[in-house]
C-alpha positions in Angstrom: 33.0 17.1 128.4 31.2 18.0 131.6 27.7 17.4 131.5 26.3 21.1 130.3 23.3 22.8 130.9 21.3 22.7 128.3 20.5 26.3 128.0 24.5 26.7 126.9 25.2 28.1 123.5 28.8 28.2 122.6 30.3 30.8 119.3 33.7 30.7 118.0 34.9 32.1 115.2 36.7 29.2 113.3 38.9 29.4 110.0 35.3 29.1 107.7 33.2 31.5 109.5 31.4 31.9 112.9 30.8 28.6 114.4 27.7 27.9 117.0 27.1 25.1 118.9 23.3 24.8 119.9 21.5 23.0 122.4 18.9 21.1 121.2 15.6 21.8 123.8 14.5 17.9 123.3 17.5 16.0 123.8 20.1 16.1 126.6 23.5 16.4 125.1 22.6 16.9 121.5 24.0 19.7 119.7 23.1 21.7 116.4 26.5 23.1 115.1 25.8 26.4 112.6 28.4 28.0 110.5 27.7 31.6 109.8 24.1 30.5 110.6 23.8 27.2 108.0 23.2 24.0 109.7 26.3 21.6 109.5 25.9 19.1 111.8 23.6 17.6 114.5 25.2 15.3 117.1 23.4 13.6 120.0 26.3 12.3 122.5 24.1 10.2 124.3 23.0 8.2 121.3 25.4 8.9 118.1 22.7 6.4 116.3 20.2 9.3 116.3 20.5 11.1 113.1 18.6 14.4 113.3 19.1 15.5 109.4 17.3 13.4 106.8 20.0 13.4 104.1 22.2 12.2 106.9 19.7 9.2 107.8 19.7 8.5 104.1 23.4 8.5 103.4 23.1 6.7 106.9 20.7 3.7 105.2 23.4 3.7 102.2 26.4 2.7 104.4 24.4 0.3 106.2 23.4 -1.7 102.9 27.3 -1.3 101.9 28.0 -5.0 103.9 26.8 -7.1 107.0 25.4 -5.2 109.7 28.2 -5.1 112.3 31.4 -5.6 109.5 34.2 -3.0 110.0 34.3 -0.4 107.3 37.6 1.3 105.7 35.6 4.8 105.7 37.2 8.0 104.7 34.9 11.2 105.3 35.6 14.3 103.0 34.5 17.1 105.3 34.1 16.7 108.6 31.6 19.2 110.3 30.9 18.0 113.6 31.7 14.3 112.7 28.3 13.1 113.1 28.9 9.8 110.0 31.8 9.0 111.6 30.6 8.6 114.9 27.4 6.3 113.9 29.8 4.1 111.8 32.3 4.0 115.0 28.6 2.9 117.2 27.0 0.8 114.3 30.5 -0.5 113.1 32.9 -1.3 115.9 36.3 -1.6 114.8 36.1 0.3 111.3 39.4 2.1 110.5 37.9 6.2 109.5 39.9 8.9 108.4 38.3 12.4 108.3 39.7 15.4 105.9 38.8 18.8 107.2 40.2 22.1 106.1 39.0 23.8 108.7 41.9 23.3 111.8 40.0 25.5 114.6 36.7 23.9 113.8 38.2 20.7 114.3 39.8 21.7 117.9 36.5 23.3 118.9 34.3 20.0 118.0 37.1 17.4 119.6 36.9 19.8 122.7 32.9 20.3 123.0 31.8 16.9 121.3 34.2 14.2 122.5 34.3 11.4 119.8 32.9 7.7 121.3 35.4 5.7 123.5 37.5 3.2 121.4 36.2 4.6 117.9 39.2 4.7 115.4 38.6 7.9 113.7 41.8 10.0 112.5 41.1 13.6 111.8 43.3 15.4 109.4 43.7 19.2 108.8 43.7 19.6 105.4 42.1 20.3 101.4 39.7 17.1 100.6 41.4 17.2 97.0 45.3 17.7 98.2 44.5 14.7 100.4 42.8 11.9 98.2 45.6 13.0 95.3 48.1 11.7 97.7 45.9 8.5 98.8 46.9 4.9 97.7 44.7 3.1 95.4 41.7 1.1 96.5 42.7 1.6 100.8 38.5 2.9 100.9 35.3 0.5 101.1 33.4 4.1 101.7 34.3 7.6 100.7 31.5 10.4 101.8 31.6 13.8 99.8 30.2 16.0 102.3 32.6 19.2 101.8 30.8 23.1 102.3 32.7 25.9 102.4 30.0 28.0 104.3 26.7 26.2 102.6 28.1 25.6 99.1 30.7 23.1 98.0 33.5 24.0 96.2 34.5 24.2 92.6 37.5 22.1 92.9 35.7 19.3 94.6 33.0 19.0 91.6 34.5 18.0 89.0 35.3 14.5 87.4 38.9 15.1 87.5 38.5 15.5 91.3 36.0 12.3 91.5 38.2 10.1 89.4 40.8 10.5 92.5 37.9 9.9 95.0 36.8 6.8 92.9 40.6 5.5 92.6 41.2 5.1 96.4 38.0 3.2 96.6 37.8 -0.6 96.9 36.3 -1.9 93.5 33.2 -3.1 95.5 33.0 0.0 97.2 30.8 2.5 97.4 31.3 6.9 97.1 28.1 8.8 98.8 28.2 12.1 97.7 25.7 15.4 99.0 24.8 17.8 96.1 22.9 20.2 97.2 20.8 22.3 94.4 17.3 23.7 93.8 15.3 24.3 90.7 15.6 23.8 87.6 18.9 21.0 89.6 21.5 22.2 86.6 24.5 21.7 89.5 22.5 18.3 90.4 22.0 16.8 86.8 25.7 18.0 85.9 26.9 16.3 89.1 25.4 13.4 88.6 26.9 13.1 85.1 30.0 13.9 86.8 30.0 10.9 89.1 28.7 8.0 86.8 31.9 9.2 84.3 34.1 7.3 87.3 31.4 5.1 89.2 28.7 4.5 86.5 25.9 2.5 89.2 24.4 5.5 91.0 21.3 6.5 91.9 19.8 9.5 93.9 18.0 9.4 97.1 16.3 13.0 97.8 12.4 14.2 99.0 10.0 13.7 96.3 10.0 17.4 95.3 13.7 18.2 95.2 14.2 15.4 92.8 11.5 17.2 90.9 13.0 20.3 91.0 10.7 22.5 93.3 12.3 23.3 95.7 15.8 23.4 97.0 17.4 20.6 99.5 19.8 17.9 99.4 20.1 15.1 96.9 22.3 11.8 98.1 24.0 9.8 95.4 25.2 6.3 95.4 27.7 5.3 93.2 30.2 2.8 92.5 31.4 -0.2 89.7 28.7 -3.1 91.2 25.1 -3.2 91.1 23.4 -1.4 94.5 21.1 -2.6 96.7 18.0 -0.7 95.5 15.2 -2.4 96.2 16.4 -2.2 100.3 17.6 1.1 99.7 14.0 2.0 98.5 12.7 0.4 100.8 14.5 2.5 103.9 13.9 5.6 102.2 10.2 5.4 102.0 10.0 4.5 105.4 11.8 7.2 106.7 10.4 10.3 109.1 10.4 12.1 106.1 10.1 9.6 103.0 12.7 10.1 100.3 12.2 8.4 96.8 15.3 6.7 95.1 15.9 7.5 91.5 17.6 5.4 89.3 17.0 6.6 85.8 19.9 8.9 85.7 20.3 9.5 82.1 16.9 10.9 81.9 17.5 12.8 85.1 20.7 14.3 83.6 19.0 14.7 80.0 22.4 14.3 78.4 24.6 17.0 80.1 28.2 16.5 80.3 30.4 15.9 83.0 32.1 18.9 84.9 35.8 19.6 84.3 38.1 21.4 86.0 38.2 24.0 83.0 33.9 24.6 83.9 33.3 23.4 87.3 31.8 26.1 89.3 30.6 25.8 93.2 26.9 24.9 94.3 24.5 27.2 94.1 23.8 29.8 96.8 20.8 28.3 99.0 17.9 30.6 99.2 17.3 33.5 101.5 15.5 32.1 104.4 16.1 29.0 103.7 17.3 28.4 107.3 15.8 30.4 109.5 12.3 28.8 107.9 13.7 25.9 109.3 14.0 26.5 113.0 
């Protein structure tokens, strides 16, 4: 890509919605990408370390805790947005193998066309249902799997339930590591049943979220960590509270689920609708 000005705004309308690329004002060839006017992505080109979105620095902290600094990762990314994970693990990680599922095929042309991915990084984009795709995955071929699917700003039935996480759990390494983003507000019913959902297949978790989302007042995103080995939670901790915005990590999840059961494909249902003016308070 050229070097733009930054005053550009580019709109498409893309398989999911209406798609906008936005300039951000305090950093040269960093872009906001909106569908139907939710944030999706942030991407800086310049520096792909720079992670604008806190749930993105804290699923960000996760993967660096998952091994060595520096140590290839087998990543696979379901959702793609404007690729923003894949392109700090291709910076932080040289060398690690990523494969991206995205349903939405014009959204991917627009973002390989207007955010070129780093030189050398070894990231495979492919067209297609998150669920279709991991169903057809071989065992254990992941040391990371990211849920980070929307459909518009919610995430979709089919995608939260534990017949659906048992797959994402079966292509993972057993030492590795699935970082999900729920996103719920009060009273968290979609969190709590999600989390209960992901420790049926990958029973060490814990949440990472902003001190009064986990508490249920108000709505955001809530990270989980899960897999079959103990996780690094006093680093984790650690990284969170020292964030822009400090996070607090949970890790008494059957008291944060109070005993609900895990989501079928009979029950599962979509996350909830994010507030009115949720966004626009944001900009």
């Amino acid at each position: 890509m050229g070097q733009r000005r930054r005053s550009d705004r580019i709109v498409e309308t893309v398989a999911s919605g209406i798609a906008e690329l936005i300039p951000d004002a305090d950093r040269p060839e960093s872009f906001t990408l909106l569908l139907d006017g939710a944030p999706q992505s942030h991407v800086d080109l310049t520096d792909p370390t720079h992670l604008e979105f806190e749930y993105i620095r804290r699923m960000a902290a996760a993967i660096d805790l998952i091994a060595p600094a520096g140590q290839p990762l087998r990543a696979l990314h379901l959702g793609g947005g404007a690729l923003t994970l894949p392109r700090y693990i291709a910076t932080t990680r040289p060398g690690s193998p990523q494969r991206v599922v995205e349903i939405d095929g014009p959204l991917v042309e627009m973002v390989r066309r207007e955010l070129p991915l780093p030189a050398k990084a070894s990231i495979r984009v492919r067209v297609g249902d998150a669920r279709e795709a991991v169903e057809g995955m071989r065992e254990a071929g992941y040391d990371l799997v990211v849920l980070d699917v929307f459909a518009g700003a919610r995430t979709p039935a089919h995608l939260a339930s534990v017949d659906f996480i048992r797959q994402a759990a079966r292509v993972l390494a057993p030492d590795g590591r699935l970082i999900a983003n729920v996103a719920d507000g009060p009273p968290l019913r979609y969190a709590r049943a999600q989390v209960a959902t992901i420790r049926a297949a990958l029973p060490e978790a814990c949440l990472v979220a902003d001190a009064a989302v986990l508490r249920g007042r108000r709505f955001g995103n809530l990270v989980v960590l899960a897999g079959r080995t103990p996780l690094p939670i006093a680093e984790l901790t650690r990284r969170a509270a020292g964030d822009w915005f400090p996070g607090r990590v949970e890790t008494d999840l059957d008291r944060f689920a109070g005993g609900v059961a895990p989501v079928t494909d009979s029950n599962a249902v979509a996350s909830p609708i994010p507030p009115a003016g949720l966004f626009s308070s944001r900009k």
